[in-house]
Gaussian input, Z-matrix of N, CA and C with variables (Angstrom, degrees):
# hf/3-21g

backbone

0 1
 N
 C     1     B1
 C     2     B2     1     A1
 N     3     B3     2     A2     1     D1
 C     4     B4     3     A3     2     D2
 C     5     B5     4     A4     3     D3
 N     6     B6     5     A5     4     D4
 C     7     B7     6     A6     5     D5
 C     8     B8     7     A7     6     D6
 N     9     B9     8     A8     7     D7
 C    10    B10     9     A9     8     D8
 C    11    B11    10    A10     9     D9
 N    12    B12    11    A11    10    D10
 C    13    B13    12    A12    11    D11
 C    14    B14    13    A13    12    D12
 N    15    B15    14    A14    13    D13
 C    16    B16    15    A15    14    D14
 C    17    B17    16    A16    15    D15
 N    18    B18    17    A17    16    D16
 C    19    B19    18    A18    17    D17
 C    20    B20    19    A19    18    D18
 N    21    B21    20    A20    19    D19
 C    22    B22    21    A21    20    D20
 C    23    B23    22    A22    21    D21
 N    24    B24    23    A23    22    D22
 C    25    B25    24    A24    23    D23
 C    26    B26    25    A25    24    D24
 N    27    B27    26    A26    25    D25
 C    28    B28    27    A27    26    D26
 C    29    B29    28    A28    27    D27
 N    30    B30    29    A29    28    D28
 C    31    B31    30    A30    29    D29
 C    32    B32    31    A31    30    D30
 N    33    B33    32    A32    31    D31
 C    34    B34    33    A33    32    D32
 C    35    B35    34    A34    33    D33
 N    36    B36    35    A35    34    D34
 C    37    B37    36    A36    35    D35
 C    38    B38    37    A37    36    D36
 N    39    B39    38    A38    37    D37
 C    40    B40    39    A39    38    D38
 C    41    B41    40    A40    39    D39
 N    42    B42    41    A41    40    D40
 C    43    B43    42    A42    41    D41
 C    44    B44    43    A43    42    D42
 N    45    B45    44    A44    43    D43
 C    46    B46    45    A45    44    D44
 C    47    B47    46    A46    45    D45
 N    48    B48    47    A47    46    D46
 C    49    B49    48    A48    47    D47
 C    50    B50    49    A49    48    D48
 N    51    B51    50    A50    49    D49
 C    52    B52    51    A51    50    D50
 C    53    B53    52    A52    51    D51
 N    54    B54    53    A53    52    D52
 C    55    B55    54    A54    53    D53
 C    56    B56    55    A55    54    D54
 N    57    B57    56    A56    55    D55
 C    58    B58    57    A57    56    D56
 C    59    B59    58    A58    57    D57
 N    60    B60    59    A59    58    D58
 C    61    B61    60    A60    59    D59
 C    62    B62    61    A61    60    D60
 N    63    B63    62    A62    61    D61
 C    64    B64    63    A63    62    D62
 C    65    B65    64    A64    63    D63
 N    66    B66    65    A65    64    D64
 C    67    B67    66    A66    65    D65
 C    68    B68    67    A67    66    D66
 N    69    B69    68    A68    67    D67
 C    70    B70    69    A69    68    D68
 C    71    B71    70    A70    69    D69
 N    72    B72    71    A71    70    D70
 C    73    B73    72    A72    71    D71
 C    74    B74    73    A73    72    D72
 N    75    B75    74    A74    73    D73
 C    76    B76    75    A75    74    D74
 C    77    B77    76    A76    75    D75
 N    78    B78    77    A77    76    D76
 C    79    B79    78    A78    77    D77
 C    80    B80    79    A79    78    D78
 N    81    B81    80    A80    79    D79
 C    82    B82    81    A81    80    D80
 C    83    B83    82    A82    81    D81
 N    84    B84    83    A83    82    D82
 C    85    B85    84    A84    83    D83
 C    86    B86    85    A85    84    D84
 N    87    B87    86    A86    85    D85
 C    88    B88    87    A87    86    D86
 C    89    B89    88    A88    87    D87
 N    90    B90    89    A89    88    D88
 C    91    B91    90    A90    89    D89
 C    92    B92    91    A91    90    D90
 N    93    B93    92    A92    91    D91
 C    94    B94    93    A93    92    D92
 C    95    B95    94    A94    93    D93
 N    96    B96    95    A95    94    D94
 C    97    B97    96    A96    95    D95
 C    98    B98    97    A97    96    D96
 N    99    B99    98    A98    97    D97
 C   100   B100    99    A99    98    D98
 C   101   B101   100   A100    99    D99
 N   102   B102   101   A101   100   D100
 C   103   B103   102   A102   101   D101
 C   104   B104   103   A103   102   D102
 N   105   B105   104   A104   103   D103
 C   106   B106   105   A105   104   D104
 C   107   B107   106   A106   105   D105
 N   108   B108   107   A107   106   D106
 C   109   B109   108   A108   107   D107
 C   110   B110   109   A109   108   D108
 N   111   B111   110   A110   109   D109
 C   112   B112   111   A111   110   D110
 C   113   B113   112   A112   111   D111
 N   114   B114   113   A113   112   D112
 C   115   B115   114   A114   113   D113
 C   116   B116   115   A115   114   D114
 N   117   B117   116   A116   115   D115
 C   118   B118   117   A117   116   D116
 C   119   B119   118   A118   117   D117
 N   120   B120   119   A119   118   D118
 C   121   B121   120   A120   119   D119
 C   122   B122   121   A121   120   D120
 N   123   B123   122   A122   121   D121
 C   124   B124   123   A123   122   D122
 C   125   B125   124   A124   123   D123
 N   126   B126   125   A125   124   D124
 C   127   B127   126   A126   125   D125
 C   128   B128   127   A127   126   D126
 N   129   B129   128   A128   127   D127
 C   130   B130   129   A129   128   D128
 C   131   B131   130   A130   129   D129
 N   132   B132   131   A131   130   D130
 C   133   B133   132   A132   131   D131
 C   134   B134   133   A133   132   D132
 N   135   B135   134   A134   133   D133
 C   136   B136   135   A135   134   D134
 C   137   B137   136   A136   135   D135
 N   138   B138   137   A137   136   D136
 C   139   B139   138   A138   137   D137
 C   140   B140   139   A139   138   D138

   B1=1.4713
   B2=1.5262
   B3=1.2406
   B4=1.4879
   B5=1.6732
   B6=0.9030
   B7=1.6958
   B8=1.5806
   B9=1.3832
   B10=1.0400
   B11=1.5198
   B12=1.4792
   B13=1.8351
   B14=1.4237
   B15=1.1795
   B16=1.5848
   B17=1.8376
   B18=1.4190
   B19=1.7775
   B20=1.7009
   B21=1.1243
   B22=0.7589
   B23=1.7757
   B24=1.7584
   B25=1.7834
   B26=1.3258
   B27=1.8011
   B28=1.4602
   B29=2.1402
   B30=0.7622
   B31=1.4226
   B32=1.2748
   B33=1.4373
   B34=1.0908
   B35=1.6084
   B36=1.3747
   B37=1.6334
   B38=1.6952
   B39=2.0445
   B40=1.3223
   B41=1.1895
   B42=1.7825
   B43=1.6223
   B44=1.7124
   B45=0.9618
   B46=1.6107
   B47=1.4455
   B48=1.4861
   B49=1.2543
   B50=1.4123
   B51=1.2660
   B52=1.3896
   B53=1.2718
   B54=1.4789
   B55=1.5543
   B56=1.2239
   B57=1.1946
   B58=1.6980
   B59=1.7338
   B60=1.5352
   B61=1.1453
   B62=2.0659
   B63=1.6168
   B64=1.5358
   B65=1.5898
   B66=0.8878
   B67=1.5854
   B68=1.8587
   B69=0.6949
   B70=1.5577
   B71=1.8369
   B72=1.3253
   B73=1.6154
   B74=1.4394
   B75=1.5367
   B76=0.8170
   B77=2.1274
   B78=1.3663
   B79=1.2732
   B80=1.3950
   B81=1.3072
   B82=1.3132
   B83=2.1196
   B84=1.1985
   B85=1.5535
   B86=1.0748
   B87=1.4013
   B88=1.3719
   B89=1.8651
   B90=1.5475
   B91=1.6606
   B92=1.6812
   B93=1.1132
   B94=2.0256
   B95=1.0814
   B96=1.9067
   B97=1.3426
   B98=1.3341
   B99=1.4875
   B100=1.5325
   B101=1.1533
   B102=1.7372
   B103=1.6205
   B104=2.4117
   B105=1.8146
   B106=1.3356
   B107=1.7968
   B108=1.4206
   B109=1.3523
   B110=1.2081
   B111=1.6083
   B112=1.6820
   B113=1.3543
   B114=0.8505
   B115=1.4265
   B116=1.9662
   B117=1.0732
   B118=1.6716
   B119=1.9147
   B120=0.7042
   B121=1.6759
   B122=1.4434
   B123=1.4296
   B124=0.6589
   B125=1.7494
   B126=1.7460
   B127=1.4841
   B128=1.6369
   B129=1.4123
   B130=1.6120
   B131=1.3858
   B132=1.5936
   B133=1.6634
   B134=1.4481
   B135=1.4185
   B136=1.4084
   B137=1.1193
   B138=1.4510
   B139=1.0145
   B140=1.4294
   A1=109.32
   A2=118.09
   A3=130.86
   A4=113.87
   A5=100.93
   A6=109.50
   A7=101.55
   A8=151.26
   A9=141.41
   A10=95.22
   A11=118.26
   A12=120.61
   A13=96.71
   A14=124.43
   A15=105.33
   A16=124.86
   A17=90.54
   A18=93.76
   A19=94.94
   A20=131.24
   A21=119.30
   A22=135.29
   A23=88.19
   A24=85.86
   A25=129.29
   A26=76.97
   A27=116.57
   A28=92.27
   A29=130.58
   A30=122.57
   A31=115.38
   A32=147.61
   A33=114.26
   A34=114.97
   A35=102.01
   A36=105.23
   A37=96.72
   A38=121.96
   A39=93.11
   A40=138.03
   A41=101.72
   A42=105.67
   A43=107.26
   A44=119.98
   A45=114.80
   A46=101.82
   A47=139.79
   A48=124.90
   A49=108.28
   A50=121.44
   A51=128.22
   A52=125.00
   A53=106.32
   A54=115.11
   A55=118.58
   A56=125.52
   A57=141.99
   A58=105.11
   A59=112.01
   A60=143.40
   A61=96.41
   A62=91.67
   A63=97.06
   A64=96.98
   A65=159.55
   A66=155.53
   A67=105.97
   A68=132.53
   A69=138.92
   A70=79.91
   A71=119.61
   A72=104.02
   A73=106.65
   A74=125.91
   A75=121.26
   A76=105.88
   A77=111.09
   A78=127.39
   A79=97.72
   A80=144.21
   A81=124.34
   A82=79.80
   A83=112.44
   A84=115.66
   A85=111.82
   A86=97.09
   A87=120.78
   A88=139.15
   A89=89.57
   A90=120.50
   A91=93.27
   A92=112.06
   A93=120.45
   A94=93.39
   A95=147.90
   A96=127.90
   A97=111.59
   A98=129.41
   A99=119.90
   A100=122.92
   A101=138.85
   A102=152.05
   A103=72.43
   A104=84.81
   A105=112.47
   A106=107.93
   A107=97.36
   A108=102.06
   A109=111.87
   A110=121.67
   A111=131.12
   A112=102.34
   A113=116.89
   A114=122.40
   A115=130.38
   A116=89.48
   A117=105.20
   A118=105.16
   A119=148.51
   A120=157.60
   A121=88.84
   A122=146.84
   A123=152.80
   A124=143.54
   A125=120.15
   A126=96.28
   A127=108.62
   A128=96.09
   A129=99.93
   A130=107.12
   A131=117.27
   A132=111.84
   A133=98.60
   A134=124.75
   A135=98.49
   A136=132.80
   A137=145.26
   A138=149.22
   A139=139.02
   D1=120.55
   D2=164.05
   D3=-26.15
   D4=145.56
   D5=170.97
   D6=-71.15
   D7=154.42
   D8=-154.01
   D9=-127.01
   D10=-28.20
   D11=158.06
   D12=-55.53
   D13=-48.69
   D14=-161.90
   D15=-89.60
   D16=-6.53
   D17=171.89
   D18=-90.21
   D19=-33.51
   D20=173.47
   D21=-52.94
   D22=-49.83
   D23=152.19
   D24=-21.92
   D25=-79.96
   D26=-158.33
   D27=-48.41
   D28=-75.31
   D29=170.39
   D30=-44.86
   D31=-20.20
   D32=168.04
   D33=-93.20
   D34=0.99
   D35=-172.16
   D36=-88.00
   D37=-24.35
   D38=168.35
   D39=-88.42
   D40=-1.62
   D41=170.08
   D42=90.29
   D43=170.81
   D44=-179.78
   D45=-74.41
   D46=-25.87
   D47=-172.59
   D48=-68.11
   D49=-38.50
   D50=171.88
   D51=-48.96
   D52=-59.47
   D53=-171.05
   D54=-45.61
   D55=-66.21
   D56=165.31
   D57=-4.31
   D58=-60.01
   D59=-138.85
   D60=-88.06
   D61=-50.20
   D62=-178.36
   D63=-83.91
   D64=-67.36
   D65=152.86
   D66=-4.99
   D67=-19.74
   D68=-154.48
   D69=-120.29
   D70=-73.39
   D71=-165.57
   D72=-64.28
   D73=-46.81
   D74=-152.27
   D75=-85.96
   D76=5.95
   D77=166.64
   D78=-95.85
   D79=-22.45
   D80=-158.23
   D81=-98.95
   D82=-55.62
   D83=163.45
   D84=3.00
   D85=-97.06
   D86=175.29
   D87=-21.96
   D88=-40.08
   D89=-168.81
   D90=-84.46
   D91=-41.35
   D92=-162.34
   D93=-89.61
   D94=-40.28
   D95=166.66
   D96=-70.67
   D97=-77.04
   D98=-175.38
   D99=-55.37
   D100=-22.92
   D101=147.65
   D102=98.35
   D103=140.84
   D104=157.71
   D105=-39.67
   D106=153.00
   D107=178.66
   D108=-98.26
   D109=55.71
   D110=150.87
   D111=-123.49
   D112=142.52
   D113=154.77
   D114=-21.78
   D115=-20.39
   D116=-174.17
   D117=-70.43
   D118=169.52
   D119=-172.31
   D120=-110.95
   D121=-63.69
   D122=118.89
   D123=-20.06
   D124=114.40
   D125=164.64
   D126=-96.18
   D127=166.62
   D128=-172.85
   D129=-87.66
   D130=23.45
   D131=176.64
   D132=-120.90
   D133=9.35
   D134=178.66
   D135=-96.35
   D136=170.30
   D137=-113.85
   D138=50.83

């Protein structure tokens, strides 16, 4: 688990243009290690 001083930085040092951007990889991350909660490898809404 992240240091919570330092995500915090780290987000305020990218500013709102950033965030969007790290939320989006780090949601797509997220989805491709633990896999959607259907059975599919894939969900059929992403993108």
């Amino acid at each position: 688990m992240p240091d919570p001083g330092r995500v915090r930085l780290f987000s305020t040092t990218l500013g709102a243009a950033g965030a969007p951007a790290v939320l989006l990889v780090h949601g797509w991350a997220g989805t491709a290690v633990s896999g959607p909660r259907t059975p599919r490898p894939w969900p059929e809404t992403s993108g």
